[in-house]
One Martini backbone bead per residue (centre of mass of N, CA, C, O) as a GRO file, in nm:
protein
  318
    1UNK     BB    1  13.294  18.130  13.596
    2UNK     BB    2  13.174  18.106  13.291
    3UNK     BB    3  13.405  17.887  13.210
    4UNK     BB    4  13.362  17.683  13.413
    5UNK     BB    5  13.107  17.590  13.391
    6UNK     BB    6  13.163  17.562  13.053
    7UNK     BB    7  13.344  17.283  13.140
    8UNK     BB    8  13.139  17.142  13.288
    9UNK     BB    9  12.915  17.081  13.086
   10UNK     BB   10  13.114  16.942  12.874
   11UNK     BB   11  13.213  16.717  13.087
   12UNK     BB   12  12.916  16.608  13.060
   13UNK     BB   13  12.857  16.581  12.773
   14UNK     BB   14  13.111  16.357  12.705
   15UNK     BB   15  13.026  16.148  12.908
   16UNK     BB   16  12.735  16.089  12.786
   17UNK     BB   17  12.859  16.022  12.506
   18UNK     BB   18  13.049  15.787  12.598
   19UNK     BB   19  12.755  15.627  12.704
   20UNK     BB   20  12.618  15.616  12.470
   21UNK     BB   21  12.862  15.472  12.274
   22UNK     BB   22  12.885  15.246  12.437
   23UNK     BB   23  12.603  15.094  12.431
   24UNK     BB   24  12.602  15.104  12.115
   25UNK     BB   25  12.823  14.909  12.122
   26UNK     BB   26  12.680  14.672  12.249
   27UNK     BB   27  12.441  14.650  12.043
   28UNK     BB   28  12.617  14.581  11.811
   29UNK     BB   29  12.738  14.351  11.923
   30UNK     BB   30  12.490  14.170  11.950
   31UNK     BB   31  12.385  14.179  11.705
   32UNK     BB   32  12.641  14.032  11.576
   33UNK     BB   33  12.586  13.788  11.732
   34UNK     BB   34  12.323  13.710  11.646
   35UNK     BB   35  12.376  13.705  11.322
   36UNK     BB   36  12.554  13.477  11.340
   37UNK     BB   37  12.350  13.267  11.459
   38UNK     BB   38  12.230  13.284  11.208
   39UNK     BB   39  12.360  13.232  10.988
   40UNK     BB   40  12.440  12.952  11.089
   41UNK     BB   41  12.164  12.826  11.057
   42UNK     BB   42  12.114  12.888  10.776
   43UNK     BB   43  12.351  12.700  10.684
   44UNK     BB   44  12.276  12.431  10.808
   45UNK     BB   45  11.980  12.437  10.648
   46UNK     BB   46  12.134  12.411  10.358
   47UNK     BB   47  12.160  12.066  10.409
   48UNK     BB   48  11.849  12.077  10.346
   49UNK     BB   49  11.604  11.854  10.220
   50UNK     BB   50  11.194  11.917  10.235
   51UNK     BB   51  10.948  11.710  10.134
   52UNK     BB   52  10.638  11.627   9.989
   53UNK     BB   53  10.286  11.463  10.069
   54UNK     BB   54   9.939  11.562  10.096
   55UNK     BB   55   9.610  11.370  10.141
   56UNK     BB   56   9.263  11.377  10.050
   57UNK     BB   57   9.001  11.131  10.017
   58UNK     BB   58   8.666  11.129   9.974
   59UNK     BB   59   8.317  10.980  10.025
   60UNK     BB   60   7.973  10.985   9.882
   61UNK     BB   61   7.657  10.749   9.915
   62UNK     BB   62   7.324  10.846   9.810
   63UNK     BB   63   6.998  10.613   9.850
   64UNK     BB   64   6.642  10.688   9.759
   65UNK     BB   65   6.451  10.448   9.620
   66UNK     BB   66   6.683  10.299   9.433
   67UNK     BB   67   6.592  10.100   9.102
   68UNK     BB   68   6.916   9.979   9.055
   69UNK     BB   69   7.051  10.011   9.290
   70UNK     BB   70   7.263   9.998   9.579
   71UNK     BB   71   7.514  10.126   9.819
   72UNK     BB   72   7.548  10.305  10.108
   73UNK     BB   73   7.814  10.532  10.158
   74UNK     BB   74   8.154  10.568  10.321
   75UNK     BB   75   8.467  10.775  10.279
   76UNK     BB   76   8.849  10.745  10.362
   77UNK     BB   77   9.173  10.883  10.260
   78UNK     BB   78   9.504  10.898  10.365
   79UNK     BB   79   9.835  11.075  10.269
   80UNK     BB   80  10.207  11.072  10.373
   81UNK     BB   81  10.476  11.216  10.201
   82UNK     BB   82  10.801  11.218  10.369
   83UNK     BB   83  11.119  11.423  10.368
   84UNK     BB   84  11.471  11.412  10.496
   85UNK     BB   85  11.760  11.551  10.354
   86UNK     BB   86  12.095  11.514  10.414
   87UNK     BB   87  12.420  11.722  10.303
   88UNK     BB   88  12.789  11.697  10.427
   89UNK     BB   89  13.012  11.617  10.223
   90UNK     BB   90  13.026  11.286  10.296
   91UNK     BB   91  12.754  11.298  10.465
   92UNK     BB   92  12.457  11.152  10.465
   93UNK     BB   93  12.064  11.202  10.519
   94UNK     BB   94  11.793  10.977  10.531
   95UNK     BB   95  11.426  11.039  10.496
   96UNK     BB   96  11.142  10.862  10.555
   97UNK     BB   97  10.743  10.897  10.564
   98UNK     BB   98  10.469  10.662  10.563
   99UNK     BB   99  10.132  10.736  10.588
  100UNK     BB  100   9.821  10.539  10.594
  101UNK     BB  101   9.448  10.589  10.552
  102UNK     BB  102   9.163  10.341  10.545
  103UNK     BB  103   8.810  10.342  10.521
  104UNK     BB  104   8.460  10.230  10.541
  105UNK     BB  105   8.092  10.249  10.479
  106UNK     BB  106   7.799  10.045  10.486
  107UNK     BB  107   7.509  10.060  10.563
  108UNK     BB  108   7.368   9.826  10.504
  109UNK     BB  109   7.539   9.561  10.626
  110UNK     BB  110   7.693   9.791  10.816
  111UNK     BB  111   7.791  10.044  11.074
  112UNK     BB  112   8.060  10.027  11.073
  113UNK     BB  113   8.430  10.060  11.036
  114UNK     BB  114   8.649   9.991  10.785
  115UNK     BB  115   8.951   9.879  10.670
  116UNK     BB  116   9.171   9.950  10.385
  117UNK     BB  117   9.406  10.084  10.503
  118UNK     BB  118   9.732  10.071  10.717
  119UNK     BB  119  10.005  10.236  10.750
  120UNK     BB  120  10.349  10.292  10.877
  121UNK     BB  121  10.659  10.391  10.780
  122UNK     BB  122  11.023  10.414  10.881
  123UNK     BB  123  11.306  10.569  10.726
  124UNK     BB  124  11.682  10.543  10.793
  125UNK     BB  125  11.987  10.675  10.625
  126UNK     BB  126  12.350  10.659  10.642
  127UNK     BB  127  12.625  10.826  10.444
  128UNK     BB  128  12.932  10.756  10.317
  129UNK     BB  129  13.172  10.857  10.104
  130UNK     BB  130  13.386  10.752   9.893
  131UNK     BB  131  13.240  10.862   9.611
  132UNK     BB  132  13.011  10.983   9.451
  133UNK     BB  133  12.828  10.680   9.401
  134UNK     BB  134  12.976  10.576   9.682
  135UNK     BB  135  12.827  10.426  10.005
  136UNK     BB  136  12.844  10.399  10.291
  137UNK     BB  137  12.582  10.199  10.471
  138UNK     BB  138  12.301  10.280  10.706
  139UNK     BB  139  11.967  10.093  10.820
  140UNK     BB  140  11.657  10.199  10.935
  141UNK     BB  141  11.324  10.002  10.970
  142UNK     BB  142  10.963  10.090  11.044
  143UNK     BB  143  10.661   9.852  10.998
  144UNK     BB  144  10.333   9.946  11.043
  145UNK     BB  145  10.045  10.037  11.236
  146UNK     BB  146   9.758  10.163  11.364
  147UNK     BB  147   9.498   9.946  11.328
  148UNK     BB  148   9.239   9.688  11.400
  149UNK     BB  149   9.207   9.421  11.213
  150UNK     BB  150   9.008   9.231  10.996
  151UNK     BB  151   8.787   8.943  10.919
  152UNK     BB  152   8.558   8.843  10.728
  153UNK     BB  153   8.228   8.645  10.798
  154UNK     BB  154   8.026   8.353  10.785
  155UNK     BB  155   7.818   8.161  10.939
  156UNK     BB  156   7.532   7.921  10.999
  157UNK     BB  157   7.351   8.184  11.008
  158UNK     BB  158   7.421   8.449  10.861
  159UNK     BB  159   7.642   8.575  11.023
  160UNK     BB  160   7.850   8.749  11.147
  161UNK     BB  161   8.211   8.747  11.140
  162UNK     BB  162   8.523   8.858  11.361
  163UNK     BB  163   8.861   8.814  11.309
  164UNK     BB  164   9.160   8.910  11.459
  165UNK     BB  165   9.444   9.056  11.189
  166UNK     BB  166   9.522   9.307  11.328
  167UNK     BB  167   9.759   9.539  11.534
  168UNK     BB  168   9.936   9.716  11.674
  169UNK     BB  169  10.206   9.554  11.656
  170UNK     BB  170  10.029   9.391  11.481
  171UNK     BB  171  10.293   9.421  11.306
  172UNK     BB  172  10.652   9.446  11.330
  173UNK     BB  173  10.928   9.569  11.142
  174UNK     BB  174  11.283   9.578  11.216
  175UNK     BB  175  11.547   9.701  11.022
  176UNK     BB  176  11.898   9.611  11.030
  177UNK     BB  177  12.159   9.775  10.849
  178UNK     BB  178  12.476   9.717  10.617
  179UNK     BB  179  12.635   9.875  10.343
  180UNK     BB  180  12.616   9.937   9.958
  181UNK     BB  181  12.599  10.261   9.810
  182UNK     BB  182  12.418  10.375   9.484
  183UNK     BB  183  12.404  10.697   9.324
  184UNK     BB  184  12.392  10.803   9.004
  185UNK     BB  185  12.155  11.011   9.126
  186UNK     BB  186  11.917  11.199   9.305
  187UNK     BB  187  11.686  10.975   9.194
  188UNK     BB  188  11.858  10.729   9.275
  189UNK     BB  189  11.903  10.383   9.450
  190UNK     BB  190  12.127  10.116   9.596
  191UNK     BB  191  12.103   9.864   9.805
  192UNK     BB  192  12.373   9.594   9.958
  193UNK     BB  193  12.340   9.363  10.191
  194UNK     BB  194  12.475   9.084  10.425
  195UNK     BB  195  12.426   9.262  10.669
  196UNK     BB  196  12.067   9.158  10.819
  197UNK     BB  197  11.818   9.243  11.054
  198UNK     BB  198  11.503   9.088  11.135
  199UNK     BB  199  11.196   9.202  11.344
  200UNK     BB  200  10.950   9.030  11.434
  201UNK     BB  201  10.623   9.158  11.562
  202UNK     BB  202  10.363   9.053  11.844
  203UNK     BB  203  10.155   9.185  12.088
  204UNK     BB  204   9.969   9.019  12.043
  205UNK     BB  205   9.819   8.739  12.197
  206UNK     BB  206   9.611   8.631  12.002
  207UNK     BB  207   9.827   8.635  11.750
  208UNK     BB  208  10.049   8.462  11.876
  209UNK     BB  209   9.869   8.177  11.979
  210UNK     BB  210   9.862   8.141  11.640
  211UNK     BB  211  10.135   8.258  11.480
  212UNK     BB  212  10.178   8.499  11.342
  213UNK     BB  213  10.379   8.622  11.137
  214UNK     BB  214  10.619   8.394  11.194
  215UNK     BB  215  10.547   8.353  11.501
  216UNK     BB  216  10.569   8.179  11.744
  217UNK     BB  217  10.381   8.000  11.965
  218UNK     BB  218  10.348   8.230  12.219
  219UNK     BB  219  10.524   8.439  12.082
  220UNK     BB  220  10.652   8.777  11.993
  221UNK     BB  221  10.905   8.722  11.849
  222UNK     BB  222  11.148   8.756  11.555
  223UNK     BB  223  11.452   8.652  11.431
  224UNK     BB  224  11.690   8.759  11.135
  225UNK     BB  225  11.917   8.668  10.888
  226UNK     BB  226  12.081   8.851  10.635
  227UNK     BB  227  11.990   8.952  10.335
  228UNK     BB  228  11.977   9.291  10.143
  229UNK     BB  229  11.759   9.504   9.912
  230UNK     BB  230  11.757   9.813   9.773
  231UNK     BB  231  11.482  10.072   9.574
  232UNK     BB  232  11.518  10.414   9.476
  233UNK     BB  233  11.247  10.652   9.332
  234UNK     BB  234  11.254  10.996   9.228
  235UNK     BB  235  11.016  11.156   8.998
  236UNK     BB  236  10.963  11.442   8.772
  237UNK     BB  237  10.714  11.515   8.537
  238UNK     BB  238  10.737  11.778   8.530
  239UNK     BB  239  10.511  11.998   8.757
  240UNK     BB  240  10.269  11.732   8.802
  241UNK     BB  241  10.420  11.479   8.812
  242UNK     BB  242  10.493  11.186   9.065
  243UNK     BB  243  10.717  10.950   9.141
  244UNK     BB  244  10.752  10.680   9.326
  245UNK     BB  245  10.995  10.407   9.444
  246UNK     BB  246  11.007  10.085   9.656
  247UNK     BB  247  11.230   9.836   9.702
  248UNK     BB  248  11.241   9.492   9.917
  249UNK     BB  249  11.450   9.270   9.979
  250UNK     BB  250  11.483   8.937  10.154
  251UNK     BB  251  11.702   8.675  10.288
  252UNK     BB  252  11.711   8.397  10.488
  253UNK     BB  253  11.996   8.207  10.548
  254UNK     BB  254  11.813   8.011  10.701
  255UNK     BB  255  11.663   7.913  10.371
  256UNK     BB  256  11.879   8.037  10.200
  257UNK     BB  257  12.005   8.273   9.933
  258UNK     BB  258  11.761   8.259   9.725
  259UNK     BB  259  11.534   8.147   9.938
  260UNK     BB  260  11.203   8.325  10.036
  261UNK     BB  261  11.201   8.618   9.923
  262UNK     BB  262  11.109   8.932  10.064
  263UNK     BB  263  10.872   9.122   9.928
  264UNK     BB  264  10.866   9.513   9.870
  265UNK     BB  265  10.641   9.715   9.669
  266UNK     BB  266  10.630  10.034   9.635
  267UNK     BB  267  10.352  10.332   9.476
  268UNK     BB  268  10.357  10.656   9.356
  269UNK     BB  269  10.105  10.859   9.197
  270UNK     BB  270  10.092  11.214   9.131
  271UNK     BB  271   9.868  11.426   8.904
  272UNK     BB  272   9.825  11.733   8.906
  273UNK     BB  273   9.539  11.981   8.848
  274UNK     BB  274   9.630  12.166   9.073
  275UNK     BB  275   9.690  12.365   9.367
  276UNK     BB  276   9.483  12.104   9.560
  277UNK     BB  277   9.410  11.889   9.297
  278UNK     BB  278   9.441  11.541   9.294
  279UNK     BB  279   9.585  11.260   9.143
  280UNK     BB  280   9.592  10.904   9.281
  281UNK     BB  281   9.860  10.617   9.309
  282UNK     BB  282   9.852  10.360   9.552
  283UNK     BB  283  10.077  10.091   9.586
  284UNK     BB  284  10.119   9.697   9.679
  285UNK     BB  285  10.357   9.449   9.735
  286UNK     BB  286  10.364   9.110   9.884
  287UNK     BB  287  10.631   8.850   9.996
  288UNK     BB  288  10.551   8.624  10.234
  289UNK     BB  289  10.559   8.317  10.378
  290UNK     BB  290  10.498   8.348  10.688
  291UNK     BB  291  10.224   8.460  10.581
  292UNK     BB  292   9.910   8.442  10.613
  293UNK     BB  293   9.608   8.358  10.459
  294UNK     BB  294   9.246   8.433  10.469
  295UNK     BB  295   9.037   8.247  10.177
  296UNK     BB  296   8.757   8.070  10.203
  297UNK     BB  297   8.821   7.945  10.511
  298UNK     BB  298   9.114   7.940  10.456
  299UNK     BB  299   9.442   7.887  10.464
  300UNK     BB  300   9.741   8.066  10.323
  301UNK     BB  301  10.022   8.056  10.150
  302UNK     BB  302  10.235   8.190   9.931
  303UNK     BB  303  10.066   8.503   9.866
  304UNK     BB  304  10.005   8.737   9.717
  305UNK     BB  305   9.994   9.098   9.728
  306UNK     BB  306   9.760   9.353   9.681
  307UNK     BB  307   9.745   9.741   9.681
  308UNK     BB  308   9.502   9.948   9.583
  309UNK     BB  309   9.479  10.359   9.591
  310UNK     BB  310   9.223  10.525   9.431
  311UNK     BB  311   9.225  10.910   9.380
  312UNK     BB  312   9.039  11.215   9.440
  313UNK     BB  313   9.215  11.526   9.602
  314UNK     BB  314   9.363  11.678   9.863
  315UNK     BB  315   9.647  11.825   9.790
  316UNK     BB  316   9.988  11.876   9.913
  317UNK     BB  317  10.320  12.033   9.788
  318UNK     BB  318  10.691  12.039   9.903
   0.00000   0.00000   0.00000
């Protein structure tokens, strides 16, 4: 009796333990499973380079009773400068977002906050590589701006008028090309293609009605056709220094080949002075025909433009 017992006992126990076993196999299994997934995921994660730059920089000018003169301001500049670049096997993709504002308030002169910065672009390129140095390459291109300009003068009595000068998507620009890329190393690249699209848009009535940013009288957008070339570079000196710069020439081809080219060169200088507060230079150049200037009460064309903010603030990069 106390055998039959003790080989019940045992192969109760055997039962338990080969349940314990399929169990703990279960376990290690979705474990591997899992790990699977995540390898795959980091691997995947491995063909991505992510890089930026995010900046803030503020100001502010209190004066009471100062007899030497000056304006009491307030301001301030953010700056976004953010890369998100894929690559694997012959296939690349690179993404760039640039947005950019700046405010200032003279409390003398008036109350409100006027605009002084206000970029938004965003830059998406796909690229196939031929050979190590040259790709098949497509390139969509998106910039406008956050909030609406104004021009500023004065009527005949003294008094203050303000004429709107641009608002969300008023412009916008939208440029879609395919083309042949060149990069000789991972810091520069040069594109030129002969087909590129480019459409302005205008979605405010008041800047269509008036033919803004050359788009006709009373129509919201622009269609373009023509060719496109493109140059990036991004250095790094030591540590501390950052240069970033990008030039894009476009000309519509019912121009001619190569008259009315229009240029859009921007750069950005940041100078690291710890790990929170840098030095920075972002500069743009702009030559479009087609763009009014209003200066001195008067309209022109053929201008160049030019935009400089330089600044002392807090920088994160990454």
């Amino acid at each position: 009796m106390k055998k039959f017992l003790l080989m019940i006992a045992l192969s109760a126990l055997g039962l338990g333990l080969n349940a314990q076993t399929d169990d703990v196999a279960k376990e290690v299994a979705n474990l591997a499973k899992e790990s699977k997934k995540t390898v795959t995921v980091a691997d995947s994660l491995k063909n991505w380079h992510v890089s930026g730059m995010l900046s803030l920089t503020a100001s502010q000018v209190g004066l009471v009773n100062w007899a030497a003169g000056g304006d009491q301001q307030m301001g301030f500049n953010a700056l976004a400068n953010l890369n998100a670049n894929y690559a694997k096997g012959k296939h690349s993709w690179q993404n760039a977002l640039m947005a950019q504002y700046g405010t200032l308030r003279l409390f003398k002169e008036y109350d409100d906050f006027r605009k002084i910065d206000d970029k938004l672009q965003f830059s998406s390129k796909y690229g196939y590589a031929i050979n190590k140095k040259f790709y098949y390459s497509a390139i969509f291109d998106y910039k406008s701006q956050f909030a609406r300009g104004y021009n500023y003068s004065k009527d005949a009595n003294g008094e203050e008028v303000k004429d709107k000068n641009s608002d969300f998507w008023s412009p916008l620009y939208l440029t879609y090309t395919i083309g042949i890329d060149f990069q000789p190393n991972e810091k520069l690249a040069f594109y030129l293609s002969p087909l590129c699209g480019k459409t302005t848009v205008v979605m405010s009535d008041y800047l269509s009605s008036k033919g803004a940013y050359g788009v006709d009288t009373a129509k919201h957008s622009r269609s373009e056709f023509g060719w496109y070339f493109k140059m990036n570079a991004l250095y790094n000196f030591g540590k501390n220094i950052t240069f970033n710069t990008n030039l894009t020439l476009f000309n519509n081809y019912e121009d001619g080949i190569f008259d009315e080219i229009d240029v859009d060169w921007n750069v950005i200088l940041s100078i690291q002075i710890n790990k929170w507060l840098a030095f920075n230079i972002a500069t743009e150049l702009i030559y479009d025909e087609d763009i009014m200037i209003h200066r001195d009460g008067e309209d022109h064309y053929s201008k160049v433009q030019f935009k400089d903010v330089i600044g002392a603030g807090l920088t994160f990069k990454f």
